[in-house]
N, C-alpha and C positions, 0 to 999 in steps of 0.2 A: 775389775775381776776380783774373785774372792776366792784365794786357795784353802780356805782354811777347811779345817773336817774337826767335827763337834765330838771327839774321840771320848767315850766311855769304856774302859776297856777293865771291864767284870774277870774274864776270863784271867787276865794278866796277876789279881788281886790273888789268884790260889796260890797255893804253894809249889816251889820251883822245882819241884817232880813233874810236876804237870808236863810242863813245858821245858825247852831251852833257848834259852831271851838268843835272838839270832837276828841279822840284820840280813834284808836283802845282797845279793850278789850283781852290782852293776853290769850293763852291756853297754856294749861297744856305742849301737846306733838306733837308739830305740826310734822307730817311728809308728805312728799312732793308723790303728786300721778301722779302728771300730769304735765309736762310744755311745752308749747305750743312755741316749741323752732324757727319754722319759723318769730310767729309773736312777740316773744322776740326782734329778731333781726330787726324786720321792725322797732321796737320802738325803736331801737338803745341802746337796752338793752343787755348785756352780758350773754348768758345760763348759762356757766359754774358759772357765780358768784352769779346768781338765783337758781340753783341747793346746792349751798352750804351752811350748817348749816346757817349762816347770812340770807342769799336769802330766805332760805324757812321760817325763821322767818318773813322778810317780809311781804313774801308770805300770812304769818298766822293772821299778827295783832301784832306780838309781837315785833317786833323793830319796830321803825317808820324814815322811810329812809331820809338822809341828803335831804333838800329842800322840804319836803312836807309839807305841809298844812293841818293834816286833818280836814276833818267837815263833815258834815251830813246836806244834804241838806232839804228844808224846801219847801210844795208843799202841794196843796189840791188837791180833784178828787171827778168825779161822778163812783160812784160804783154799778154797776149794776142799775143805773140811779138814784141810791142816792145822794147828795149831803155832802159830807165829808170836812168842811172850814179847820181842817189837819192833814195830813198824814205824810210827812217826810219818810227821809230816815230811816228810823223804825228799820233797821238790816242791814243796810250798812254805808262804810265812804269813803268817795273820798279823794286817798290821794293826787293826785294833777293830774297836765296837763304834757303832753311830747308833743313836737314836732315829730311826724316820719320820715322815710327817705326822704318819698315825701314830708315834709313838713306841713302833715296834724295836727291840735289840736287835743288828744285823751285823753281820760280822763281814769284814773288807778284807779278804785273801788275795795275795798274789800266786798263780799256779804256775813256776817255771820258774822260781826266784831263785834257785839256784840252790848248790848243797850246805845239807844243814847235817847236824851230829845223826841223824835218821835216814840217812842217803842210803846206807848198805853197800856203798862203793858205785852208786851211779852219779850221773852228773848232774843232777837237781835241776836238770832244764826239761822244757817243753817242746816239742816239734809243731810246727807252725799246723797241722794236718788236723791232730788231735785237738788243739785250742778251737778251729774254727766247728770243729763238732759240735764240742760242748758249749761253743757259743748257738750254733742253730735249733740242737735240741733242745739247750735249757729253757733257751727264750720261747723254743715252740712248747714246750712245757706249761709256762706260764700263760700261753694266750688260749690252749687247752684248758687252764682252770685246776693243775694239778698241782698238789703241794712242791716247788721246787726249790734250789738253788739257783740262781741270777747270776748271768754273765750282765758284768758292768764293763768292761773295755775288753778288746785283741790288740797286741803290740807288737809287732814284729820289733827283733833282737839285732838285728843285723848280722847274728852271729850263725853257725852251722854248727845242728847237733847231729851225731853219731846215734844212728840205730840199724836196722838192717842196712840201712844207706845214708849218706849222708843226705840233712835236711834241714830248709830254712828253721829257726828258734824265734819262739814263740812266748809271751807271760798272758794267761787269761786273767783280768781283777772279778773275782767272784763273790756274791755276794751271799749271803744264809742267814737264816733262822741263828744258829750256829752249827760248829762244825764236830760237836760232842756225839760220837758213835760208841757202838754198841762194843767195838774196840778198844775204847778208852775205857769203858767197866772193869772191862776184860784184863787191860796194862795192871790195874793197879790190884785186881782177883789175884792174878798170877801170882803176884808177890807177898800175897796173902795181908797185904796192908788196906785191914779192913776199915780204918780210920779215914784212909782218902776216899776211900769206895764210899764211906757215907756224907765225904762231904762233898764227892761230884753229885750223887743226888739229891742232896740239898740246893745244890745250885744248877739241875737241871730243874729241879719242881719251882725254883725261885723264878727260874729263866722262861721256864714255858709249858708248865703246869701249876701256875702260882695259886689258881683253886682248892690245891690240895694240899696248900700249905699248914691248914687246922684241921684237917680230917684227921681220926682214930688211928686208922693203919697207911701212914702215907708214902710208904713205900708197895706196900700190897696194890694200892690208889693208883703210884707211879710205873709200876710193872702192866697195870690192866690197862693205863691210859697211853700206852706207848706201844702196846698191844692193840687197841683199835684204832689206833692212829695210820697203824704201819698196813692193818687190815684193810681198809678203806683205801690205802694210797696203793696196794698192791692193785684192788679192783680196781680202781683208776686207772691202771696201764694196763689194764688185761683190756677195757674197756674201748682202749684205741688199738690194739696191737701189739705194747710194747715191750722188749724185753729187754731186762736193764743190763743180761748177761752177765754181771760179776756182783752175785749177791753175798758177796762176802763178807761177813762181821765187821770187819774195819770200813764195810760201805752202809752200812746202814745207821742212819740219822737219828738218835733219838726224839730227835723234833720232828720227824713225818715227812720231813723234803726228801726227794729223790737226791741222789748227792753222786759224786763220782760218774759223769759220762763215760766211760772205755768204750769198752766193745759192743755198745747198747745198739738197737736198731729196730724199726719199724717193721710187722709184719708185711709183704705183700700179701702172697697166696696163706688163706689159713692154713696152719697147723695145729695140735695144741703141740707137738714137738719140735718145730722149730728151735735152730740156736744160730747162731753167726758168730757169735765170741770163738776167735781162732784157735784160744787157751783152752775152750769148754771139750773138751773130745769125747767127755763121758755123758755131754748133756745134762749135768746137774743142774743148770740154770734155765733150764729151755722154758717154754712160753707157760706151760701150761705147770710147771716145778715150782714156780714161782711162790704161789701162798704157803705150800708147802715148806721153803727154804725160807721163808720168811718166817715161820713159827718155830723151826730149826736153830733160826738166829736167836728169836725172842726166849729161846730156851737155854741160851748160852748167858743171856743178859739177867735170865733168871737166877741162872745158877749164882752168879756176881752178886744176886742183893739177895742170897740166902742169908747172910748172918744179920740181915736188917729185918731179916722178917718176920723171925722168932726165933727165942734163944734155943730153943732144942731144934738140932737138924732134923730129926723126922715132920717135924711139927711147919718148920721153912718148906719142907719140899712139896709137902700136901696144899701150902697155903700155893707155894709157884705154880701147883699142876691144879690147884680149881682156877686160879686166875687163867692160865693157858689154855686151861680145858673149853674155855668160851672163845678161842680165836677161831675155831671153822666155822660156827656160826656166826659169828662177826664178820670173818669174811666173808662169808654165802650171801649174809644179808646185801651186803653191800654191793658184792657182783652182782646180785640177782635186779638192787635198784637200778645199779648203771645202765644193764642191758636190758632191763624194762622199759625205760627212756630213752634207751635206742631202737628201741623198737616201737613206742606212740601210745606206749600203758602206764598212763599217769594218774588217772582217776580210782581207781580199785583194781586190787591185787587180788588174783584167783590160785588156785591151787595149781592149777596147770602153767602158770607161766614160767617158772623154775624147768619145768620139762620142754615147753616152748621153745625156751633160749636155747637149751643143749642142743634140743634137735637142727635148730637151724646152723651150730657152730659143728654139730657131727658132719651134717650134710658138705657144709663150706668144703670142710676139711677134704671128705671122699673128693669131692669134685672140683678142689685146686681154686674153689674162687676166691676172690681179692676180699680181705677185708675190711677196708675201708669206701670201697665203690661199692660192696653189696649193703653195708648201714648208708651210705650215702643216697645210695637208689631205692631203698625203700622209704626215706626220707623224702626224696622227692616225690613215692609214687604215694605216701601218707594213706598209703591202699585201698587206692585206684587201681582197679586189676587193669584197664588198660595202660598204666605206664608201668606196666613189671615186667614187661616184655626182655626192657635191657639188666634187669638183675636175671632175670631167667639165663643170660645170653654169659654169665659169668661162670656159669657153673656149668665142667667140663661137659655134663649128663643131665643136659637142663631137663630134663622128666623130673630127675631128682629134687627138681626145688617143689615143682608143683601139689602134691601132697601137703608140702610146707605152708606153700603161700596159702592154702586154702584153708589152712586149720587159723592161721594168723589174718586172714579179713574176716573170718566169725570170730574170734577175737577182739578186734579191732572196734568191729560193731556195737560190742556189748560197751564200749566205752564211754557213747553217749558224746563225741569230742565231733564237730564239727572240721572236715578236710582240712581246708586252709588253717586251722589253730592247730589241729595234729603236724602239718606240716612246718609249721616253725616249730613248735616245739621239740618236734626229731632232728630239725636241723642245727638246734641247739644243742644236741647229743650224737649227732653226729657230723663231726670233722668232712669239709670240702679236698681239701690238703692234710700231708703229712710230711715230716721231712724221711721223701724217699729215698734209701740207701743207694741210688745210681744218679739220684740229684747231689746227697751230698755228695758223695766219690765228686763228681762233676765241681764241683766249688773248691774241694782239696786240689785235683788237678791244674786248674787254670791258675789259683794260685800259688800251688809250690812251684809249679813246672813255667807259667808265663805272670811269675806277680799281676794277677790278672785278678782284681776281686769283685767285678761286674757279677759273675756268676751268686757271689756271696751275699751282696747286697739285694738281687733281687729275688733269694730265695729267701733270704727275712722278710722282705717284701711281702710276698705272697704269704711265706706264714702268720705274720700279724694279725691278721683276721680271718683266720682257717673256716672258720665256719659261714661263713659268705658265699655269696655266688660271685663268683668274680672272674669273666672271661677270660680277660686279660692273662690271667694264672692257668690257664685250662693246660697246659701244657704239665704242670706240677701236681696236678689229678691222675696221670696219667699212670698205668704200672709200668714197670722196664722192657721192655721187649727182650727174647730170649739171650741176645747178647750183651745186653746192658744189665743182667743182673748180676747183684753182687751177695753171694751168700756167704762170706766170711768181714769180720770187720777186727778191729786189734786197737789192744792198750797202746796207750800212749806214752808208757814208760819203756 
């Protein structure tokens, strides 16, 4: 066995405002639930020596492995449009950076390590509940094709943490791009200590905008390129459903992963207003708010590299608001690909397709259909009017789809795409599976209430390769039936 981890740790090398050097917080009985042995091995990490008593100590917080660094990073945020000057790693510790196989920086977090000077008087743990989420989400994430964060192990703590109830405790090891948010611009703005501010962008452009590292204006560069980054990754979850429900400044990633699972959840029935985050009561984050609070955000981070971006402030704010001024059509463009591709219009783009999509997602909407089975069913019917019978069969007022379906096969036609090659190629855009919010509920329950993790195992299962046919899984296609939905989901702090 080989415990060793090839620790590069950049992030540790700034100055000690950044962070506060912090060592994990030991438990009781760590035992090991989950290890995430494909991308063990992208990290150049060894299974078998993470599997082993040492490993899953690791794993827990209780050894602290040769070469690491830990600390707990230091970051403010707007919260629900609040202004919070800080936040911190509250219930996490970064033990350091690897290199992977490609070469990429990734950062090894433990979430649940216990409290750190950023706690604000909680107890820096995890509830076993929340950890297996973000382990199903992230990794369904990634097999989605979406910029994410990596769950690399689940641990159980042997210990009980205190929230509305008592509950098994939990450490997820998570893996990132890194963990530099729009937050952490933000810590060091506040304090008007414009010195750190330009030298976390210097080692975000170093870290993962290194292109931009000789350009003229590489801050202007760096605001535009983290602005289409965030653009594209929003249409990527609008593209399945998703809402990440707490798009709060201290959640948003500069490197373009999705980051923080809380209270996120899958659509069933469309909305564009949909929310399920328990906190959201005014719907700031709902389905359809989303690009919106995301340019909201990017306008927060703008504000942050005002003094990098030219020395007279009128002259910064004109340079922030042309760069931003291009984020709705960044993002348009990019929704408009997604759902072109889910729909079998790959070959040329026509004027009408922009109206296309909306009408099919107004219609979903009036008529409560699913949507995930309505991209899925026309994937299948690659339009074949005789298989739309069962997308018809989704929507409350199936009249209502048919106007649709009719404008979308003289559509389809002008494509020139032979059946069977349209039909993979929609099924490559759209998801068989999703991790449905009364599936996962189902995986929290068997394992808080009967240490039961068969339900957990084989809903990673089925998500590994969502975009498959896969009988076996038919069960996980399925939507909730009226008692098995669950329209609320909650933080995990």
């Amino acid at each position: 066995m080989n415990m060793r981890f090839d620790f590069d740790n950049s992030y540790a090398r700034l100055p000690d405002d950044f962070f506060v050097r912090i060592a994990p917080t030991p438990v009781r009985a760590p035992r090991l639930i989950r290890l995430n042995e494909p991308l063990a091995l992208e990290l150049k990490l060894d299974p078998e020596a993470l599997r082993s008593p040492e490993g899953v100590e690791i794993l827990a917080g209780v050894r602290v492995p040769d070469g690491s660094e830990p600390l707990a990073a230091a970051y403010a945020g707007h919260q629900f449009g609040s202004f919070v000057p800080q936040l911190g790693d509250g219930r996490a510790v970064l033990l350091g950076e690897v290199l992977d196989r490609n070469g990429n920086r990734r950062d090894i977090q433990l979430k649940g390590a216990g409290r750190t000077p950023f706690s604000r008087g909680g107890d820096g743990r995890a509830a076993l509940g929340p950890v297996l989420r973000e382990y199903i989400v992230s990794e369904a994430m990634a097999a989605f094709g979406v910029p994410t964060t990596r769950a690399l192990a689940a641990v159980s703590t042997g210990e009980r943490v205190l929230r509305d109830e008592v509950l098994p405790g939990a450490v997820l090891t998570r893996v990132a791009a890194s963990h530099i948010r729009v937050g952490t611009f933000q810590y060091f703005a506040a304090r008007r200590d414009e010195a750190a501010v330009k030298r976390l962008a210097d080692h975000v452009i170093s870290r993962h905008y290194p292109e931009l590292a000789g350009v003229a204006e590489p801050y202007r560069a760096l605001l535009g390129a983290v602005a289409e980054r965030q653009a594209k990754l929003v249409a990527a979850w609008m593209a399945l459903g998703f809402i990440h429900g707490v798009m709060n400044t201290d959640n948003m990633a500069v490197s373009g992963e999705t980051i923080d699972y809380g209270p996120c959840a899958f659509m069933d029935a469309h909305h564009p207003e949909t929310v399920f985050s328990s906190i959201d009561r005014g719907g700031r984050y709902a389905y359809d708010n989303q690009p919106g609070i995301a340019l909201w955000n990017l306008a927060r981070l703008a504000e942050c590299l005002l003094p990098l971006l030219a020395p007279d402030g009128d002259e910064a704010v004109e340079i922030a608001q042309a760069v931003l001024g291009g984020f709705a059509e960044m993002h348009r463009n990019a929704h408009r690909a997604a759902f072109r591709a889910k729909l079998g219009l790959t070959t040329r783009e026509e004027a009408e397709d922009e109206e296309l999509i909306r009408d099919l997602l107004d219609r979903m909407a009036a008529s409560e259909a699913d949507f995930t089975l309505t991209f899925r069913g026309l994937a299948d019917s690659a339009g074949d009017p005789e298989r739309l019978g069962s997308v018809r069969a989704l929507f409350s007022d199936p009249a209502a789809f048919d106007p649709w379906a009719e404008r979308w096969l003289r559509r389809i036609d002008r494509e020139g795409v032979g059946v069977e090659e349209r039909r993979k190629a929609m099924k490559r855009a759209d998801p068989a599976r999703i991790p449905r919010n009364h599936r996962v509920e189902e995986v929290i329950v068997a394992a808080t209430e009967r240490d039961d993790f068969g339900p957990f195992e084989e809903l990673l299962a089925a998500l590994a390769d969502p975009f498959s046919d896969r009988p076996e899984f038919a069960r996980f296609e399925e939507p909730p039936k009226p008692e098995e939905r669950i329209t609320q989901t909650f933080c995990g702090t």
